[in-house]
TITORSE-471406 format. One record per residue (C-alpha): residue in one letter; x, y, z; residue number from 1. Coordinates in Angstrom, 2 decimals, padded with zeros to 5 digits, always signed. Layout:
REM TITORSE-471406
<res = A X = X Y = Y Z = Z n = NUM>
...
This chain:
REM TITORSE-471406
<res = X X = -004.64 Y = +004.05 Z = -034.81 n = 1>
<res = X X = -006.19 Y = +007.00 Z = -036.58 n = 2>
<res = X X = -004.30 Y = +010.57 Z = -035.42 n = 3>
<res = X X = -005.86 Y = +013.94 Z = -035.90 n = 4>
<res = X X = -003.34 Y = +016.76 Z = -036.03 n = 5>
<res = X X = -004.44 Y = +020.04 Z = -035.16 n = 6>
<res = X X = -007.67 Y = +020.21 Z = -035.92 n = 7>
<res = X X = -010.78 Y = +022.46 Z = -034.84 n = 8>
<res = X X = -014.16 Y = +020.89 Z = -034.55 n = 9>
<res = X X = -017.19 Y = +023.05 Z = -033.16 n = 10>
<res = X X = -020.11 Y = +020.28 Z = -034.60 n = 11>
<res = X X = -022.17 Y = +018.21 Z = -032.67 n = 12>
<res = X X = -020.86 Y = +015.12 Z = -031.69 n = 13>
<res = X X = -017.61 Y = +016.13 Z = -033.83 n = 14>
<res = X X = -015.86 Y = +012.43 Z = -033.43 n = 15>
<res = X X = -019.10 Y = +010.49 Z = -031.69 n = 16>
<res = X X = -018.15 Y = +006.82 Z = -031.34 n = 17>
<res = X X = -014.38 Y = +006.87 Z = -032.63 n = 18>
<res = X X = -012.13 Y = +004.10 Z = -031.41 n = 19>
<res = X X = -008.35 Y = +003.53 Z = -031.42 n = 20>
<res = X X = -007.65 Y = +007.27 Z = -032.17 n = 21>
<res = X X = -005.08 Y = +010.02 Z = -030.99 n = 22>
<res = X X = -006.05 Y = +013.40 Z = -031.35 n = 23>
<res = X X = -003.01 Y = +015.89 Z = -031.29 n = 24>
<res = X X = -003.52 Y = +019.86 Z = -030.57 n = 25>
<res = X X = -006.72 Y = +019.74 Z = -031.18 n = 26>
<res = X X = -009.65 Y = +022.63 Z = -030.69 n = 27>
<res = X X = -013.00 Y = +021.99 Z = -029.50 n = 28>
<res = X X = -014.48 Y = +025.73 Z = -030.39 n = 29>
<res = X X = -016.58 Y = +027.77 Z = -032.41 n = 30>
<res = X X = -019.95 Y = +029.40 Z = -033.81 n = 31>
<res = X X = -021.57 Y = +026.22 Z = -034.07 n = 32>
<res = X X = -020.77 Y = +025.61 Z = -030.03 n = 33>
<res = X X = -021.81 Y = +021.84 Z = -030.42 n = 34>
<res = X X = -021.81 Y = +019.59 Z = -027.64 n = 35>
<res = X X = -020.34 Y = +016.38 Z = -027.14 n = 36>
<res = X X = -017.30 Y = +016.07 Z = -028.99 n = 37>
<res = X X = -015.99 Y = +012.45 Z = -027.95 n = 38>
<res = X X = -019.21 Y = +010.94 Z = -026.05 n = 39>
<res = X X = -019.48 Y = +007.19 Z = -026.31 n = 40>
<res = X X = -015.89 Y = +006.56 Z = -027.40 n = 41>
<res = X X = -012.56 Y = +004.02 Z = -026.70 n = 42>
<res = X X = -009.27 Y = +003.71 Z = -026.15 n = 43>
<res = X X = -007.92 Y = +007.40 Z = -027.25 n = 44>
<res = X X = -004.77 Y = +009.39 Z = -026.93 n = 45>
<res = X X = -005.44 Y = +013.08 Z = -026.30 n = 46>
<res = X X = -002.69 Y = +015.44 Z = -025.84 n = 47>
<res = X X = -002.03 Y = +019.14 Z = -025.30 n = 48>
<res = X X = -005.90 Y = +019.64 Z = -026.59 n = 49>
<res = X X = -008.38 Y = +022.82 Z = -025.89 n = 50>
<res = X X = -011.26 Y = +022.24 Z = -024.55 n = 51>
<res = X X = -014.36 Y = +025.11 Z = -024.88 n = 52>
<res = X X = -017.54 Y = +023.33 Z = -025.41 n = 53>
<res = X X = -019.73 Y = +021.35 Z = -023.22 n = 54>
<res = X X = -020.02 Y = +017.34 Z = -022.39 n = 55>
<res = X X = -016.65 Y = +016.35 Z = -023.89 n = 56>
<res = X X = -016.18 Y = +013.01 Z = -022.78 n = 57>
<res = X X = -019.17 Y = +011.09 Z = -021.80 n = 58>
<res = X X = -019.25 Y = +007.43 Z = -021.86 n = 59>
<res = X X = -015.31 Y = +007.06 Z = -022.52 n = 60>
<res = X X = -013.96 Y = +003.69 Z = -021.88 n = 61>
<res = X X = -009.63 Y = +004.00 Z = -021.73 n = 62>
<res = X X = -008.43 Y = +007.02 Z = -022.59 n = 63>
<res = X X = -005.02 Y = +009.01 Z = -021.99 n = 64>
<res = X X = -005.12 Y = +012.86 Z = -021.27 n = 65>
<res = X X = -002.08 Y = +014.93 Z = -021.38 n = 66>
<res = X X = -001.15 Y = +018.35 Z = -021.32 n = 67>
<res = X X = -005.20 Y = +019.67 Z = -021.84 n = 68>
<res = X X = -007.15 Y = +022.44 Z = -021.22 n = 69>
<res = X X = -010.88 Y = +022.16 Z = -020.68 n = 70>
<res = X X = -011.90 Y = +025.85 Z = -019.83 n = 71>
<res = X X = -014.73 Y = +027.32 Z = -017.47 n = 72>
<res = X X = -017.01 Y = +026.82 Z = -020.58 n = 73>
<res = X X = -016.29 Y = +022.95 Z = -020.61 n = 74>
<res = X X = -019.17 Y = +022.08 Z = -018.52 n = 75>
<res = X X = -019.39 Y = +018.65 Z = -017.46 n = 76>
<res = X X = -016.49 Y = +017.27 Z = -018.92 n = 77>
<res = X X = -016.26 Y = +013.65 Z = -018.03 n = 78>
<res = X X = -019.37 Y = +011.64 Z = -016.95 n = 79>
<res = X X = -020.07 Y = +007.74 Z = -016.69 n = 80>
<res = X X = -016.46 Y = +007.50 Z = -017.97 n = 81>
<res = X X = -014.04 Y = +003.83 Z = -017.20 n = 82>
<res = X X = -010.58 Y = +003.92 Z = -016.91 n = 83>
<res = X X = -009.05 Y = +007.25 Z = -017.38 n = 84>
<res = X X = -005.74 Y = +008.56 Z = -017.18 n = 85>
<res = X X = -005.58 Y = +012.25 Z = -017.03 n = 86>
<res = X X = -002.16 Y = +014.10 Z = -016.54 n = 87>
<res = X X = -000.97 Y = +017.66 Z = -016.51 n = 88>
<res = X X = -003.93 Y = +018.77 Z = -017.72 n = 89>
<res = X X = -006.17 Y = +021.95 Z = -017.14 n = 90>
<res = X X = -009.97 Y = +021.11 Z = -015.52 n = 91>
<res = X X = -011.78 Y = +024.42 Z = -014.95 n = 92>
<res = X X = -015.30 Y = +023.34 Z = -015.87 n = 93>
<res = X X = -018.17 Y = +022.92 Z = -013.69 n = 94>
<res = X X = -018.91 Y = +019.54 Z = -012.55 n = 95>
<res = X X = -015.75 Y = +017.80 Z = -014.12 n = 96>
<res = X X = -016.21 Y = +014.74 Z = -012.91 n = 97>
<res = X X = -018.85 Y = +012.49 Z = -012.25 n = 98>
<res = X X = -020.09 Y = +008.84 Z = -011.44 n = 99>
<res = X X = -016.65 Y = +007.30 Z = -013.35 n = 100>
<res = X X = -014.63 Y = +004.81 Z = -012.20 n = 101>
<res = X X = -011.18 Y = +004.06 Z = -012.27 n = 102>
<res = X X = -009.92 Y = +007.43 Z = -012.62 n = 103>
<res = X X = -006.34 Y = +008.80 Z = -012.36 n = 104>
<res = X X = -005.53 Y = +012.04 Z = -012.27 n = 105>
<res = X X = -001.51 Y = +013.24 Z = -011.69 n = 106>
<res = X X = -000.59 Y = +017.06 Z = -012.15 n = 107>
<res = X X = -003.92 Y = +018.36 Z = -012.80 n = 108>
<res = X X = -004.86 Y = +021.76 Z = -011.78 n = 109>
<res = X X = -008.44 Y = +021.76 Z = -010.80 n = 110>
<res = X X = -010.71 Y = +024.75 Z = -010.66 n = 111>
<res = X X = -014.02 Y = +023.12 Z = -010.72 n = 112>
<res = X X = -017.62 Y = +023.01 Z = -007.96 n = 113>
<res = X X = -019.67 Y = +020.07 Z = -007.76 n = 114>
<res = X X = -015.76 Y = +017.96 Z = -008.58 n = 115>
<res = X X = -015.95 Y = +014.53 Z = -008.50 n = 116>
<res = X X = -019.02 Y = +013.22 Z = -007.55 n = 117>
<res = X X = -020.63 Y = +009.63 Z = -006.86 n = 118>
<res = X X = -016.86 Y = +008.51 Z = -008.34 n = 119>
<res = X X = -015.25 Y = +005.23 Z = -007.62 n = 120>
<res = X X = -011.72 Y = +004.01 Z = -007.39 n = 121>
<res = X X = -010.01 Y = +007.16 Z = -008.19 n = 122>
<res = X X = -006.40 Y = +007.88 Z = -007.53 n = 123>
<res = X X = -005.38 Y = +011.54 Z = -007.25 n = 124>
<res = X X = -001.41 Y = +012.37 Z = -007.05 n = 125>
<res = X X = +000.17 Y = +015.83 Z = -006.71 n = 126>
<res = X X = -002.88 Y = +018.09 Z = -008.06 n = 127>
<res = X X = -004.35 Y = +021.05 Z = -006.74 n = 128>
<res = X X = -007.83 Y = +021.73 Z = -006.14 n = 129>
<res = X X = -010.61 Y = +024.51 Z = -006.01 n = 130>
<res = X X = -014.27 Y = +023.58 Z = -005.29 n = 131>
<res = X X = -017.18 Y = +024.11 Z = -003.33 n = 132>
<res = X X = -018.42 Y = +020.69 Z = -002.86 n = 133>
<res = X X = -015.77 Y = +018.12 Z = -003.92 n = 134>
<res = X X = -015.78 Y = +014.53 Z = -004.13 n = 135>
<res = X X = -019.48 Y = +013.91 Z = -002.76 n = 136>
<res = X X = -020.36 Y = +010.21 Z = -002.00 n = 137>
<res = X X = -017.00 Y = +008.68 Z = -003.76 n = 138>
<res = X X = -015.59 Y = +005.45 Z = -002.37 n = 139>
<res = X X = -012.61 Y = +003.57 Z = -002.97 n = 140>
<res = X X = -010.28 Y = +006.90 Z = -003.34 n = 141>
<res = X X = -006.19 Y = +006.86 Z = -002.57 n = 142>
<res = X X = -005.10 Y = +010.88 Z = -002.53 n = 143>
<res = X X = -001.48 Y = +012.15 Z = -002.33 n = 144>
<res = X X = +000.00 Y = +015.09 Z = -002.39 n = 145>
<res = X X = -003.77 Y = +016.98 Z = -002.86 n = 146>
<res = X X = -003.51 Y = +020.71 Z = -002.42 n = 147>
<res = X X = -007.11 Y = +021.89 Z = -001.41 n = 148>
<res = X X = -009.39 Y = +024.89 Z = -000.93 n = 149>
<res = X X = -013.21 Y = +023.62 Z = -000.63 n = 150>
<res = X X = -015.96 Y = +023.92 Z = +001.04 n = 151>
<res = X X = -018.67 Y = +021.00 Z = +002.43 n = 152>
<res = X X = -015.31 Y = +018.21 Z = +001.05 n = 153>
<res = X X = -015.70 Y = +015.10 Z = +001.11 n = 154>
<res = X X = -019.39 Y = +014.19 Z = +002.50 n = 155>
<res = X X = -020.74 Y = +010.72 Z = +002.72 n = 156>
<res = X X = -017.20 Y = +009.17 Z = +001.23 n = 157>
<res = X X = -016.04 Y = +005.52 Z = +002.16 n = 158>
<res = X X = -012.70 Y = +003.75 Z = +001.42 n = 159>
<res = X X = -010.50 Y = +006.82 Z = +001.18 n = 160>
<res = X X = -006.65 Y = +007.26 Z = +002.06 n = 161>
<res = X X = -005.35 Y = +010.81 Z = +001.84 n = 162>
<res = X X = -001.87 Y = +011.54 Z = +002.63 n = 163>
<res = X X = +001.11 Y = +014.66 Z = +002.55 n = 164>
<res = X X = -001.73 Y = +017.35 Z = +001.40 n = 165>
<res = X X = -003.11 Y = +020.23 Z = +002.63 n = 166>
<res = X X = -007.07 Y = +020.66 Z = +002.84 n = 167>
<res = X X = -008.64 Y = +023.66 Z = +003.61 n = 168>
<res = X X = -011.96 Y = +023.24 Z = +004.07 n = 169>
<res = X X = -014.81 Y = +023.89 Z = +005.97 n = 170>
<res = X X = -017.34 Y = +021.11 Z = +006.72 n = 171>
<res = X X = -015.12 Y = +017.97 Z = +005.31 n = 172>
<res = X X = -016.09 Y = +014.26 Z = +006.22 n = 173>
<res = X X = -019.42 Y = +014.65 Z = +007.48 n = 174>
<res = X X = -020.78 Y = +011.28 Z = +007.49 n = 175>
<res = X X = -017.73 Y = +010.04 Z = +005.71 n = 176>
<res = X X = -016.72 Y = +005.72 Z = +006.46 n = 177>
<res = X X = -013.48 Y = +004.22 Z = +006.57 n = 178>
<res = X X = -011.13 Y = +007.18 Z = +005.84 n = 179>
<res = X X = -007.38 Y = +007.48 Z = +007.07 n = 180>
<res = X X = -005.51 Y = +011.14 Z = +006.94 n = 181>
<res = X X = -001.68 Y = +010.93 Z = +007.57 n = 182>
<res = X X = +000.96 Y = +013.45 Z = +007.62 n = 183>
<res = X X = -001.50 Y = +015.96 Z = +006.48 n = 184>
<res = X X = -002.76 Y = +019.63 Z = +007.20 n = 185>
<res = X X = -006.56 Y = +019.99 Z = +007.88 n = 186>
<res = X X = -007.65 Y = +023.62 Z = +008.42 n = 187>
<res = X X = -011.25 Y = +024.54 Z = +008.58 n = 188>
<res = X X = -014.68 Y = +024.74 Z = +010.92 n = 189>
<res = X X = -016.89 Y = +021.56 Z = +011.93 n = 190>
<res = X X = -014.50 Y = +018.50 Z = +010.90 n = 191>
<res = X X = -016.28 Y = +015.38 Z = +010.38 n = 192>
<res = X X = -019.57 Y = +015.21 Z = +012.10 n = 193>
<res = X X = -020.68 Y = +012.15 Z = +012.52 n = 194>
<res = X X = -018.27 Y = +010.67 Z = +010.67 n = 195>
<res = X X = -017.48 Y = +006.59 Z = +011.38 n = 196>
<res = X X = -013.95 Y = +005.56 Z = +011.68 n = 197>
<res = X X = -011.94 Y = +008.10 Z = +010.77 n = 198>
<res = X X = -008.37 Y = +007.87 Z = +011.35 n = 199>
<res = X X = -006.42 Y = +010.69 Z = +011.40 n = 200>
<res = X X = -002.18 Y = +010.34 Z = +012.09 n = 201>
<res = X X = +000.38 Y = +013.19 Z = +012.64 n = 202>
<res = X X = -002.21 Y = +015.72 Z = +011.15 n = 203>
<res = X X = -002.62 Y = +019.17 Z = +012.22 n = 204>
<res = X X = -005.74 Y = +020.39 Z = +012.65 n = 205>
<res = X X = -007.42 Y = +024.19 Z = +012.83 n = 206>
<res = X X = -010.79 Y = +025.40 Z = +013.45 n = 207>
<res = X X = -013.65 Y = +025.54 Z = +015.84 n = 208>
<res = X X = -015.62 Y = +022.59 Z = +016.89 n = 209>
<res = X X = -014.18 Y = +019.70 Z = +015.42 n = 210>
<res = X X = -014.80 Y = +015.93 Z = +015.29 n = 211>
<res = X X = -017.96 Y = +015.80 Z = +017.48 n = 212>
<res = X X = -020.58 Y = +013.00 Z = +016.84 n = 213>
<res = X X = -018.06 Y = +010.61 Z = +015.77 n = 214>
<res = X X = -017.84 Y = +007.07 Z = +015.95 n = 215>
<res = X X = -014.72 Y = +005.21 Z = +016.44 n = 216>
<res = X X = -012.25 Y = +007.89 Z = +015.31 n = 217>
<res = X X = -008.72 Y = +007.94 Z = +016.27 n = 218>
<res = X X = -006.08 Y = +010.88 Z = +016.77 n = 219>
<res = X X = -002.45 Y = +009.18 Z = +016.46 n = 220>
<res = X X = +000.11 Y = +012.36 Z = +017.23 n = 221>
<res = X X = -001.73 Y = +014.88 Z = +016.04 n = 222>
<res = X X = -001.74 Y = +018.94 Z = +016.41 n = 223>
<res = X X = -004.51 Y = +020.71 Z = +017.03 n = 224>
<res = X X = -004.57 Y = +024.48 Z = +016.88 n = 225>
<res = X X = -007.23 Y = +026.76 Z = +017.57 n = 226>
<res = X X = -009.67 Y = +023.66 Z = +017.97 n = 227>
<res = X X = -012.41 Y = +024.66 Z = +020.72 n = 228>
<res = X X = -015.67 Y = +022.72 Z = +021.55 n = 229>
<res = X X = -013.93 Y = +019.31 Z = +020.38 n = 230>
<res = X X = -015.22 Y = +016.12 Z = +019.81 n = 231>
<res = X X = -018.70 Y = +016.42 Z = +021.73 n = 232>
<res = X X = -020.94 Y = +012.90 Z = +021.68 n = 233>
<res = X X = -017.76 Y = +011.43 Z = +020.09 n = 234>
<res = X X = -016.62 Y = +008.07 Z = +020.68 n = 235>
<res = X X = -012.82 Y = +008.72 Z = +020.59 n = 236>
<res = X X = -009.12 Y = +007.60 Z = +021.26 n = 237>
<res = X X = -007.03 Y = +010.93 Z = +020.60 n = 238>
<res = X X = -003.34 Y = +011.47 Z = +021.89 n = 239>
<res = X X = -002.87 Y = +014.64 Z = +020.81 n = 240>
<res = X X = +000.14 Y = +017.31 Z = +020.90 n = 241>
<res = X X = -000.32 Y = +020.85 Z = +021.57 n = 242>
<res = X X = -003.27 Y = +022.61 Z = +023.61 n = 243>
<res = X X = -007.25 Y = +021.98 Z = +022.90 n = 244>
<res = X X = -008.58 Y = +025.09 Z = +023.37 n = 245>
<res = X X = -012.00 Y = +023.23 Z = +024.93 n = 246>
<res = X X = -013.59 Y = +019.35 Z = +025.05 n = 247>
<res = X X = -017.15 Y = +019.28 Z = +024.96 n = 248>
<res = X X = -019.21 Y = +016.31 Z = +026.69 n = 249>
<res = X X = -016.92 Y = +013.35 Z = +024.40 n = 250>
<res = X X = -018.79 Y = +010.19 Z = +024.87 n = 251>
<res = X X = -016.56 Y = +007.20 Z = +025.65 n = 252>
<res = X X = -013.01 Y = +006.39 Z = +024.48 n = 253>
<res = X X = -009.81 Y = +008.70 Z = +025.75 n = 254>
<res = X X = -008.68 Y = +011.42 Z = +025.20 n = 255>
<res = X X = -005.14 Y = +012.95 Z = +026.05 n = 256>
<res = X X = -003.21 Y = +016.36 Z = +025.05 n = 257>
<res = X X = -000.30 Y = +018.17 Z = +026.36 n = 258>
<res = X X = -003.26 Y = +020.65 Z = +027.30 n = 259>
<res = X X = -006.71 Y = +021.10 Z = +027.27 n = 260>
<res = X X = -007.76 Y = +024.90 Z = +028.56 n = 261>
<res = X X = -011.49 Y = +024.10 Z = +029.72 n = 262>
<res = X X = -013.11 Y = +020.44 Z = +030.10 n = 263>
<res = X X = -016.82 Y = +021.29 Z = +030.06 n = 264>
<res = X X = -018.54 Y = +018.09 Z = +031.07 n = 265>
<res = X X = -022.28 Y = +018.39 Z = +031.93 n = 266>
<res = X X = -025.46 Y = +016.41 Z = +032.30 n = 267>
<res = X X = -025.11 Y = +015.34 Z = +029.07 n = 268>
<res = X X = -021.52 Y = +013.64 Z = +029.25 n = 269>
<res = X X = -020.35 Y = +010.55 Z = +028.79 n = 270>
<res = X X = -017.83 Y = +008.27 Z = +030.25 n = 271>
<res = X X = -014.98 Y = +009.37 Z = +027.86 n = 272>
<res = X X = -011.56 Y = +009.78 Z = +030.06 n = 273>
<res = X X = -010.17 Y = +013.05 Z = +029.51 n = 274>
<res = X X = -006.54 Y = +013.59 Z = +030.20 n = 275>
<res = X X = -004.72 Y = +017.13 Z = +030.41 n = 276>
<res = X X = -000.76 Y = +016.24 Z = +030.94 n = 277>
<res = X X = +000.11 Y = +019.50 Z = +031.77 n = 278>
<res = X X = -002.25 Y = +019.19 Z = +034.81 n = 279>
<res = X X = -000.58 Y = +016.35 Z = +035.61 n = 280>
């Protein structure tokens, strides 16, 4: 294995094509602001590296991150990568992340929009996360521990588990398949529209007009605060704690809360069966 020891490239293309290599306090900076420092490369060892200039890693198969920074000026960072390990690293960059697969990230402080996009079987453990529109059209995802602020999250994903995190978020799982959120904090406006099978267990929920135009979702012990409007033209089975502040015309299924303050069922209603216990 070659190793390169605190070094400062700037070039184009500085180490294009290298193999078998670590690469050790490392700068990617300078007047010549070349891009592409480590594109079409394999099986590297990167540690407590700086990261300035755009396109990094593009077309990485097997790497090892540690301990990096890629700044707000490291645009793009990883794209089309395989098999990436990335830990207690730095990703502040526009657009970190895109159409890789088998990504793990652990640690990572994320401050990037447009994170994560058109990814596949990623694993994400104890990292926080600031974007506008994270994680578009990814599939095959396992999340734990994710601390959140987004907007318009997690749109058109499939295959995704996300567990003990916090998401706040406005928008998330619109047309999202096959995703299961336990023993998890969701706080934001319009949660899932038309979303299909979503499962969400002892979550609490906040925000106005949630889960409406679902199909087959399912509330197991959840909380839902300041949640008016709910689940209209949703096929639904919800046992839920707390009061709804208002179910709108659900469309089949069950639904059941310690209190719902106003059932508005019109014209347009289904044959969902709506149960308020403390009415009981």
């Amino acid at each position: 294995m070659r190793i390169y020891t605190n070094e400062t490239h700037d070039e184009e293309r500085a180490f294009y094509g290298i193999k078998n290599a670590k690469l050790r306090g490392c700068v990617f900076a300078g007047k010549a602001d070349g891009e592409s420092a480590l594109k079409e490369t394999s099986d590297l060892e990167i540690e407590n590296c700086d990261f300035f200039l755009r396109y990094p890693l593009w077309h990485t198969d097997r790497a090892v991150i540690t301990g990096c920074t890629m700044t707000d000026t490291c645009r793009a960072a990883l794209w089309y990568d395989t098999d990436i390990k990335i830990e207690c690293s730095q990703l502040n960059g526009i657009k970190a992340l895109r159409e890789s697969r088998n990504i793990e990230l652990c640690g990572c402080e994320i401050n990037s929009p447009e994170f994560g996009w058109f990814c596949r079987d990623m694993k994400i453990t104890d990292c926080s996360l600031v974007s506008q529109y994270p994680f578009l059209q990814c599939s095959n995802v396992e999340i734990n521990g994710l601390r959140m602020t987004g907007k318009y999250s997690f749109q058109y994903v499939e295959n995704m588990t996300i567990k003990n995190s916090e998401l706040n978020t406005k928008d998330a799982f619109w047309h999202s398949r096959n995703v299961t959120v336990s023993d998890s904090v969701i706080n934001g406006e319009y949660l899932a529209w038309y979303s299909e099978n979503l499962h969400l267990i002892r979550c609490k929920i906040t925000g106005t007009q949630p889960l409406c135009y679902a199909k087959g979702l399912i509330l197991e012990d959840c909380e839902m605060t300041d949640c008016d409007l709910a689940f209209e033209k949703s096929d639904v089975c919800a046992k839920v704690s707390g009061q709804i502040l208002s179910v709108k015309n659900p469309l089949s299924g069950s639904i059941t809360a310690d209190g719902i303050g106003e059932i508005i069922l019109d014209e347009h209603g289904g044959s969902c069966i709506v149960n308020d216990l403390s009415r009981a």
